[in-house]
Structure formats: C-alpha cells, structure tokens
ZAKE-413291 format. One record per residue: y, z, x of N, C-alpha, C, CB in turn. Coordinates in steps of 0.001 Angstrom, whole numbers. Glycine has a CB too. Example, Ala and Ser with C-alpha at 12.3 -4.5 7.8 and 13.67 -1.06 7.14 Angstrom:
BEGIN
nY_nZ_nX_caY_caZ_caX_cY_cZ_cX_cbY_cbZ_cbX
-5690_7800_13190_-4500_7800_12300_-3300_7800_13200_-4473_9046_11308
-2250_7080_12850_-1060_7140_13670_30_7870_12900_-598_5725_14084
***
This chain:
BEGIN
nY_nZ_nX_caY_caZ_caX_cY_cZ_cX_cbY_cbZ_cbX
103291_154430_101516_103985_154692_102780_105398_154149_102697_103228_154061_103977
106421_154715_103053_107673_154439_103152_107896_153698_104634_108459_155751_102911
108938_152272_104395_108985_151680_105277_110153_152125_105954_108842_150522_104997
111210_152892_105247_112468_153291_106381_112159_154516_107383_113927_153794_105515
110948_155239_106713_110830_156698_107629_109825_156106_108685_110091_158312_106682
109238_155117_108794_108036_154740_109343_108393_154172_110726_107282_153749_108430
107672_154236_111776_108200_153873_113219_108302_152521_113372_107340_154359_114349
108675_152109_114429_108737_150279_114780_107437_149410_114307_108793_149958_116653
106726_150646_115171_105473_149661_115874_104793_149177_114324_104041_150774_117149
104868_150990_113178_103817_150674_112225_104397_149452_110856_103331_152316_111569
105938_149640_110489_106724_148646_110401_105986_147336_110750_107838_148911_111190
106070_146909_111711_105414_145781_112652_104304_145278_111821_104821_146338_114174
103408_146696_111807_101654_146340_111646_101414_146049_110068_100487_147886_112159
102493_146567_109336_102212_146583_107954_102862_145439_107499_102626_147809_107234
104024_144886_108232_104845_143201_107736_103651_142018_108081_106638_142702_109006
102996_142491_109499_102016_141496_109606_100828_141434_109004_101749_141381_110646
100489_142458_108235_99185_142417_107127_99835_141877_105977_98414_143980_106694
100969_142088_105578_101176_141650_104239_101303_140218_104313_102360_142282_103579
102243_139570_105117_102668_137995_105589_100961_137294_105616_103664_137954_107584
100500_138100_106845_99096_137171_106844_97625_137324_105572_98405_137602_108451
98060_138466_104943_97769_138136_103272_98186_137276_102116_97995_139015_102721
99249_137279_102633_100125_136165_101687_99743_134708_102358_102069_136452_101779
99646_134229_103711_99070_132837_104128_97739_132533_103645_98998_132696_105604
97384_133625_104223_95644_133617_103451_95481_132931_101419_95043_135970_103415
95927_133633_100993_96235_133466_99165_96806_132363_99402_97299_134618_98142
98031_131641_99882_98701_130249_99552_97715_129264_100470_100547_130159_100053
97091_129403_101437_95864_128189_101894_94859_128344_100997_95116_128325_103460
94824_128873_100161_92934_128976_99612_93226_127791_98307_92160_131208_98716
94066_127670_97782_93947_126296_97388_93774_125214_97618_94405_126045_97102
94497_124862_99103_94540_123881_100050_93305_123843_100903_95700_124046_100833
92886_125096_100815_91565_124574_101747_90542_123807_100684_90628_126065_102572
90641_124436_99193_89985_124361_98615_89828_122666_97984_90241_125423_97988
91360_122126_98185_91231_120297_98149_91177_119750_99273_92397_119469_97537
90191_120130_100538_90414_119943_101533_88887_119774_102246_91348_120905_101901
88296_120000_101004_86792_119853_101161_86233_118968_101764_86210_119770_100197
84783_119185_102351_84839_117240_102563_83897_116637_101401_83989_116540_104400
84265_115972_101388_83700_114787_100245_82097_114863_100648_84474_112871_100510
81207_114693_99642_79720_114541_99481_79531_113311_100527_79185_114196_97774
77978_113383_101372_78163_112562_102249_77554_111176_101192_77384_113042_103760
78505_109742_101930_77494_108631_101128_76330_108430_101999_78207_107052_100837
75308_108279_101195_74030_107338_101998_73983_105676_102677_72923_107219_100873
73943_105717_103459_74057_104595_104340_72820_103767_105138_74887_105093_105274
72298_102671_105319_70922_102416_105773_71949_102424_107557_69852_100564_104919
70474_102971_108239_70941_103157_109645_71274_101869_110272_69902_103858_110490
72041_102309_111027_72452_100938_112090_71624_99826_112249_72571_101311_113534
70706_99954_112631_69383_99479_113546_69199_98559_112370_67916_100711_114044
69133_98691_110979_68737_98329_109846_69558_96829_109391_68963_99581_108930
70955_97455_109624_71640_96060_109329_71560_94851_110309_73077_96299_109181
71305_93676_109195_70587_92072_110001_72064_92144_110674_70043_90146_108745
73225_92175_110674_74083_91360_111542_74036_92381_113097_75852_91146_110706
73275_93796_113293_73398_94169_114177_72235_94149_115101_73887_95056_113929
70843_93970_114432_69713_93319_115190_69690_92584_116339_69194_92599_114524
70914_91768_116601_70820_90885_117646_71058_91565_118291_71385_89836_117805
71749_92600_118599_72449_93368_119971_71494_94189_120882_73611_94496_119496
71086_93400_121182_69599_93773_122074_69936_93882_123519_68314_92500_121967
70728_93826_123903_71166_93021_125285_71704_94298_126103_72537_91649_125049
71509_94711_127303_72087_95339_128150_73613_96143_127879_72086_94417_129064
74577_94342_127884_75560_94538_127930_76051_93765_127069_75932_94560_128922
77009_94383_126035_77272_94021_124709_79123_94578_124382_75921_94895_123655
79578_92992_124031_81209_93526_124290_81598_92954_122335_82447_92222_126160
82636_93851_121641_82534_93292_120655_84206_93202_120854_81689_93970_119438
84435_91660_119625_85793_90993_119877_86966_91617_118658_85548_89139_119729
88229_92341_118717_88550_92530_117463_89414_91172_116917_89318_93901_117395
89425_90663_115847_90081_89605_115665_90756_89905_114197_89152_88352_115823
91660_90530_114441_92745_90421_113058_93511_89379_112300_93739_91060_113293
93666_88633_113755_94217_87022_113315_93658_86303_114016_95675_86578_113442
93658_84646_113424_92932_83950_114186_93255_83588_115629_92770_82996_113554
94728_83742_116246_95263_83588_117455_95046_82797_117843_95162_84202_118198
95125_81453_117880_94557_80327_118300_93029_80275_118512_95187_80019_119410
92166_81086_117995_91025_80716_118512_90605_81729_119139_91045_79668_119231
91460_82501_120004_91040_83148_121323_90037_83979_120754_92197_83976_122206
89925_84693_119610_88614_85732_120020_87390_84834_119779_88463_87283_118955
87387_83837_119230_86052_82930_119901_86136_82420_121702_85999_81257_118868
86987_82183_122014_87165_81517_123255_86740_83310_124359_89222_80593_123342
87718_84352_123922_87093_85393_125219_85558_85913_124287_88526_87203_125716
84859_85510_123731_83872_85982_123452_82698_84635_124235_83949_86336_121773
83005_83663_124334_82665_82630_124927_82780_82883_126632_83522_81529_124323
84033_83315_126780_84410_83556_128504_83440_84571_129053_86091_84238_128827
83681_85874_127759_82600_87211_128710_81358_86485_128722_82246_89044_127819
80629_86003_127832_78800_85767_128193_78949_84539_129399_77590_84980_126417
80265_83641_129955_79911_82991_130943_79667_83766_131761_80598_82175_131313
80973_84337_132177_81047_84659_133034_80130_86671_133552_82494_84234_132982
79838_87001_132303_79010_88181_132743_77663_87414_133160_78786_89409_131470
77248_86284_132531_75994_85940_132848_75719_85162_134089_75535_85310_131843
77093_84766_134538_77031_83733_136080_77339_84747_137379_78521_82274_136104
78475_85773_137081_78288_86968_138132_77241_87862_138169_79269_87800_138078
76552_88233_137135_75326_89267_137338_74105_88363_137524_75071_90354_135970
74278_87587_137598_72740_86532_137156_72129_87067_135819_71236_86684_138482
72490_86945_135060_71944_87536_133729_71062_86565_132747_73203_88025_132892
69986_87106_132727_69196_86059_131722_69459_85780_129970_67700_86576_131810
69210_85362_129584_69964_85086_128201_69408_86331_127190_69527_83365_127504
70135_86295_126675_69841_88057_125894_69974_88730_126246_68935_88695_125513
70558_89168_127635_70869_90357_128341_72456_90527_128074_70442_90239_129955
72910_89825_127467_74681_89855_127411_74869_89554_125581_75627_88151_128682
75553_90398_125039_75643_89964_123375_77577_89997_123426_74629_91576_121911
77375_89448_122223_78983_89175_122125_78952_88952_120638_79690_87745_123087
79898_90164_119849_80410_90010_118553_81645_89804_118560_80190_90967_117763
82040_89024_117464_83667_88430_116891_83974_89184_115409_83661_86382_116546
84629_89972_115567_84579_90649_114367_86326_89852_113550_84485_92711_114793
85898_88985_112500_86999_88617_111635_87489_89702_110355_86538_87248_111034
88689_90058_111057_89088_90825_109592_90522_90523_109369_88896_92596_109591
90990_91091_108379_92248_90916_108228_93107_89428_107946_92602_91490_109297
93796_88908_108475_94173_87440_108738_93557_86986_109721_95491_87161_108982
91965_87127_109996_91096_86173_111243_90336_85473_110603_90149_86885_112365
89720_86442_108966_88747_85555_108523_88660_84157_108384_88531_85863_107599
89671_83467_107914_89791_82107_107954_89035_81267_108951_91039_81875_108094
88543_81801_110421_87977_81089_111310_86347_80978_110969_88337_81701_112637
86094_81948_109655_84506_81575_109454_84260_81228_107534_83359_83298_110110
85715_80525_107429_85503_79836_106188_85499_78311_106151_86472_80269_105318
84648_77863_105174_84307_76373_105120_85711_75411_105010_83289_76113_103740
85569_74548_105508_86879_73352_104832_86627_73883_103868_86879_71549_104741
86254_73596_102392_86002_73622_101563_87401_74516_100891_84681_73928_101608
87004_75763_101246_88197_77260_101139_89185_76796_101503_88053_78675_102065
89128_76444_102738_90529_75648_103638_91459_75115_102945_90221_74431_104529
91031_73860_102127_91828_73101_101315_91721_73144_100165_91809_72061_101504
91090_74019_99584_91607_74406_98302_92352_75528_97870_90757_74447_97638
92197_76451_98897_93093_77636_98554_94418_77101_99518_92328_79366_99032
94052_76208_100374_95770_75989_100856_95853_76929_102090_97123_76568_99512
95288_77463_102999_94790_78256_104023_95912_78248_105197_93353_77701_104486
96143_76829_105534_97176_76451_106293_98376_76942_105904_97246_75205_106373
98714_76309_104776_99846_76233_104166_100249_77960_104043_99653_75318_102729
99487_79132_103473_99075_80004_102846_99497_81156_104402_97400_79657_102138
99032_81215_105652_98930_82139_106941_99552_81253_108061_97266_82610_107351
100320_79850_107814_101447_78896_108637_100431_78662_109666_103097_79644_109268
98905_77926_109435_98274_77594_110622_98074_76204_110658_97069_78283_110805
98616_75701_111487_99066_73825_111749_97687_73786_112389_100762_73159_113069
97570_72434_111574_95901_71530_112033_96514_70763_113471_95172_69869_110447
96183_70756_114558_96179_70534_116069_96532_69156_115947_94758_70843_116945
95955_68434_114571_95269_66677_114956_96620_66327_113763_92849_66041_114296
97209_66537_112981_97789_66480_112215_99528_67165_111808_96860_66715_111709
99406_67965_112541_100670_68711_113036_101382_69388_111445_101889_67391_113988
100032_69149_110154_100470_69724_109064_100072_70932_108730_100278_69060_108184
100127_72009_108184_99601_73102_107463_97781_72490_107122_100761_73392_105891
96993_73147_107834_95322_72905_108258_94507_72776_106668_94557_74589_109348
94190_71373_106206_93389_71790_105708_91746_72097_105655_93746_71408_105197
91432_71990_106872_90121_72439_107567_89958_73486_108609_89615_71398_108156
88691_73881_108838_88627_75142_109824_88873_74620_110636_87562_75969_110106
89373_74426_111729_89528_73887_112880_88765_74663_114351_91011_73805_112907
88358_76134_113796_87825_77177_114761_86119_76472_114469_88227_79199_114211
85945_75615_113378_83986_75576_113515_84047_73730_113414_82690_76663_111540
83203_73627_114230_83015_72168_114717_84254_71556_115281_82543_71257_113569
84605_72443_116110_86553_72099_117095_85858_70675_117769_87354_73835_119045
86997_70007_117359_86981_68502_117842_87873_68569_119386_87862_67344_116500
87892_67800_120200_88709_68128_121613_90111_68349_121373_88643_66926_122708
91089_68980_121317_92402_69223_121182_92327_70600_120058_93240_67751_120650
91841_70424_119367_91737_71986_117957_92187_73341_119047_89330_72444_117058
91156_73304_119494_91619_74959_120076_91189_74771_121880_90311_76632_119067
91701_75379_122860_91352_75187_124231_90529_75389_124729_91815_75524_124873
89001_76034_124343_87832_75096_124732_87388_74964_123382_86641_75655_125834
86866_73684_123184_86022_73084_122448_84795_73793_121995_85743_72057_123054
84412_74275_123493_82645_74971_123331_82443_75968_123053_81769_75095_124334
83914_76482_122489_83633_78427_121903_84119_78401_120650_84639_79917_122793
83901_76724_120122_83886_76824_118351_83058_77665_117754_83490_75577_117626
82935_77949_116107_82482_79221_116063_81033_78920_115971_83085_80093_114935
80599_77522_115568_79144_76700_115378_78428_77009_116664_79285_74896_115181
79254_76852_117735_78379_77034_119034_78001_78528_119170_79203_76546_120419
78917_79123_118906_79280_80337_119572_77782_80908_118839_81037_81145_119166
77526_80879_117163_76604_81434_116559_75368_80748_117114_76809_81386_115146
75226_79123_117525_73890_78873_118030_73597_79509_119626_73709_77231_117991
74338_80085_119713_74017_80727_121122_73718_82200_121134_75201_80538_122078
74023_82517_119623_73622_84101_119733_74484_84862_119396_73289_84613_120951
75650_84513_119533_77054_85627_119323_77129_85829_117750_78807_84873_119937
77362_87211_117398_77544_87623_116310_79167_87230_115562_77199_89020_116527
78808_86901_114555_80341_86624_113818_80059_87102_112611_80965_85009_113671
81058_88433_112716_80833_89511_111155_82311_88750_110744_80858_91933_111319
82203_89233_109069_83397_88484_108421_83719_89788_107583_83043_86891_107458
85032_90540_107389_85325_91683_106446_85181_91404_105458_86383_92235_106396
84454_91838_104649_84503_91990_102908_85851_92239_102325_83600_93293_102346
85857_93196_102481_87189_93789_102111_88787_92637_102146_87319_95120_103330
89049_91593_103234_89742_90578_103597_89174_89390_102443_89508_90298_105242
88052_89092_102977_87906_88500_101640_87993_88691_100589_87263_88217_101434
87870_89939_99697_88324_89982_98464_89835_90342_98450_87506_90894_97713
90431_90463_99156_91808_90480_99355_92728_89529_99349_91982_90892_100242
92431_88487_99977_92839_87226_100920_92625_86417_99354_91591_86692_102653
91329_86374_98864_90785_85559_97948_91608_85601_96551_89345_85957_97804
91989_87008_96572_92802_87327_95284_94539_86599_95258_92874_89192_95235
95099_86460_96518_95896_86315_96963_96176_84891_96517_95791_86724_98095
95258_83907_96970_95313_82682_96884_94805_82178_95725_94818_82197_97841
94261_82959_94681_93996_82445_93419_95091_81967_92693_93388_83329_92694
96006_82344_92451_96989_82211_91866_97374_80816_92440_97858_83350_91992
97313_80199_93176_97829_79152_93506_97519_78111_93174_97887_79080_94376
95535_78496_93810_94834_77621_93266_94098_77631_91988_94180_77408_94027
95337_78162_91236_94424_77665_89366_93581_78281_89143_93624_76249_88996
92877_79452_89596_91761_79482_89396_91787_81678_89301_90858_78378_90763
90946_82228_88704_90621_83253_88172_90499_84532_90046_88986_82751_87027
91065_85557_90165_90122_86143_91138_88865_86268_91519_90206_86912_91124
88493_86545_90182_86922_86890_90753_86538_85425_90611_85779_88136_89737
86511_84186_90175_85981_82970_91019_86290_82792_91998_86119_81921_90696
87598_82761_92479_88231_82672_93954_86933_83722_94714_90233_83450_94060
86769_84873_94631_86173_85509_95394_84672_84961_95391_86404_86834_95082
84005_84545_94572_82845_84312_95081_82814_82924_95839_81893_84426_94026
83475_81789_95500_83340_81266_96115_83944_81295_97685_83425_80614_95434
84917_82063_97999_84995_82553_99195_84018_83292_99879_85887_83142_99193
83104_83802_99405_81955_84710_99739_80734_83430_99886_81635_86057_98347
80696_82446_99010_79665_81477_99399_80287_80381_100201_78948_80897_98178
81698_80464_100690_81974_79856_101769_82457_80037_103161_82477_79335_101430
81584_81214_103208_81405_82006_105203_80597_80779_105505_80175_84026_105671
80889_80338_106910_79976_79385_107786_78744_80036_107621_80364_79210_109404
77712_78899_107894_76108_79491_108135_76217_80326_109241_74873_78325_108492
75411_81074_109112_75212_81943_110633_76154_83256_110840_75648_80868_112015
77231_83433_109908_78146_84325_109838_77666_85383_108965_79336_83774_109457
77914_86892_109169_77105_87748_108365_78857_88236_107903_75700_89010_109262
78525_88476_106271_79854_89351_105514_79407_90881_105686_80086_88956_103577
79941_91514_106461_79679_93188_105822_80995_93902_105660_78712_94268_106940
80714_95608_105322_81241_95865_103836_83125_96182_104578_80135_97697_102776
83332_96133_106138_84739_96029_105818_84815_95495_107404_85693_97572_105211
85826_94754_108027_85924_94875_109259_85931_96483_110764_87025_94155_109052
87009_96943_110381_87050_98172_110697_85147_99501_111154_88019_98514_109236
84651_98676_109581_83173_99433_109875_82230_98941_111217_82168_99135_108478
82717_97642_111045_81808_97026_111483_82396_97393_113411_81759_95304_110672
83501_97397_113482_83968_97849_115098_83423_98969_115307_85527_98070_115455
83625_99862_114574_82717_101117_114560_81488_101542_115042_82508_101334_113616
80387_100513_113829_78830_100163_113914_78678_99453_115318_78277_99083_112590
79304_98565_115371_78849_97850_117074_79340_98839_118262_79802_96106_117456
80020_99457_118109_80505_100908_119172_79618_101500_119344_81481_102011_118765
78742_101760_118230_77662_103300_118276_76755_102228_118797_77043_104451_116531
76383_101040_118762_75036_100121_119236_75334_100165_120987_75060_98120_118434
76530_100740_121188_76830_100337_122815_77956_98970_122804_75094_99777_123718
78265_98756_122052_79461_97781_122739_80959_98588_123242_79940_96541_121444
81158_97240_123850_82511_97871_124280_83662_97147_123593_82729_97792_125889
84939_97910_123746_85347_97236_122854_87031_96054_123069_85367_98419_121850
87170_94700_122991_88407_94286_123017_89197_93902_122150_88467_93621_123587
90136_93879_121964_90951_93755_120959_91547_92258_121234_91989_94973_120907
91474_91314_119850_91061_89992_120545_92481_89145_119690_89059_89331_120105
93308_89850_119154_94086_89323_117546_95699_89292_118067_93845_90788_115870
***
C-alpha cells in the first residue's frame, strides 16, 4: 500500500500498527529480565520463636534504627502502661516489639561488644555516668540517670514479655566495621557479636523483615529511631 495516495485516517491506522509493533519487539526483552524471581521458601510466621509471643489483642511494634536515647525501649514501655491502665487490660492482652536495626542494635549487645569493639567511641554514644564515649550497654541493666526511665531497660522490658528482635544483617555489618579496630578478623568479630545479643533477645534474618513479619501478626506500627 502506498502511503502518499492513502487517506488521513488509513495513514493514521497503519503508523499506529507499525509504532505499536515496534514497542511490542523493544519490551520483549525487558519484560523478559523483568521476570519475577523463583519464590524462596520460608517457614510461616506463626513458626518463628521471636513471633510466638504476640498473642495479645493489641500489639504495637517499635522501629528503632538508632538507639535515640533509649526511647524505643522507653515508648515500648509507655504503650503496655498505659494501654493496660486505660483499657484495664490483663497481662498478655497488650504485646510490644523493639525492633533494633541499623545503628539501634547496640542497645541489645553485651558490655562485653561495648568495650571491645569501642561502641561508644565508634556511633559518639556518651556513657550518662562518665560523660566518656560508653563502654557498656547502658540501655540493659540502666542504673538511675542512663536513660529516663530506668524501668524500660531492655532486661526489664524482655522479663515482662516485650519482644526485642536484633537485625542480622546490622550485625554482620556493624561487626565488620569495627573489626579493624579491634585487631581482630571479620568473621570473629561477627560471631562473637552474634554470641553477644542480651539473653532474651531473638537475632533474625534482617530488621526491615522483621517490621514486616510483626505487621502481618497484627501490629501496628511506630517508628521509634
């Protein structure tokens, strides 16, 4: 068919078959790396121990990127008062996770980590009692002055029930970071950062997942960092 003898309209109809033949042919590659990835297998929610506890009615989870003075232990401490003194709520009816990732983890590592990787010194967090670069947690077993309440250290917080997930991912990050300083190899740095989460603190496989996983259980969510 000749396009100069040919009318407007069919002009028209034949530029727009060819153009949208030609989009068609240049996406089919792009769709074609555009696939989705094979699904991974995953054990269900319900399955993982750090989410078992969330049994409770009403369930708020904390995001904590940095340690912020404390605060996402302290408003994770405030909601179960105070949801449990305005509703009359019996114990277990209110859950509360602290999710450490990023620059928060530090609030569920041992002295131990503290002062040997230099922790203080390392994320500029001054010990309360000492006014130097921290070489202890100061967020677990808070002595009166550490952080502004005492009773939403992270020791209490876990004997009362509140979940404290710790990112994997931060830790092997964080851990690699500070090897170099402290003399010592990455992958030692990392395990012993991994065997020095407080008792009662569960590591899973990234922070981010874990805001996620407690979303789909019903929490709600604050951003605590």
């Amino acid at each position: 068919m000749s396009l100069e003898n040919s009318s407007p309209s069919a002009r028209r109809s034949f530029l727009g078959t060819l153009a949208g033949g030609a989009v068609a042919l240049g996406a089919a590659p792009l769709l074609a790396s555009c696939a989705a990835p094979a699904p991974v297998a995953t054990a269900p929610a319900d399955e993982e121990p750090w989410i078992k506890p969330l049994t409770g009615k009403h369930k708020q989870i904390f995001d904590a990127p940095a340690v912020n003075g404390g605060f996402p232990l302290i408003f994770a401490y405030m909601y179960l008062e105070t949801m449990t003194k305005a509703y009359n709520l019996k114990a277990g009816e209110a859950n509360a996770v602290v999710v450490a990732r990023h620059f928060g983890i530090p609030m569920a590592l041992s002295d131990s980590v503290w002062a040997k990787y230099k922790l203080g010194e390392m994320l500029k967090l001054t010990d309360p009692a000492t006014k130097k670069p921290s070489v202890r947690n100061y967020f677990y077993k808070s002595n009166a002055g550490d952080i502004m309440m005492p009773d939403a250290s992270a020791d209490k917080l876990i004997a009362r029930g509140v979940v404290i997930a710790v990112c994997n991912i931060a830790i092997q990050k964080l851990s690699e970071m500070a090897s170099k300083g402290a003399g010592v190899k990455p992958e030692d740095a990392l395990k012993e950062w991994t065997a020095g989460v407080i008792p009662g603190a569960f590591v899973v496989p990234s922070g981010v997942l874990a805001i996620g996983r407690a979303q789909e259980k019903g929490c709600t969510y604050c951003f605590a960092g």
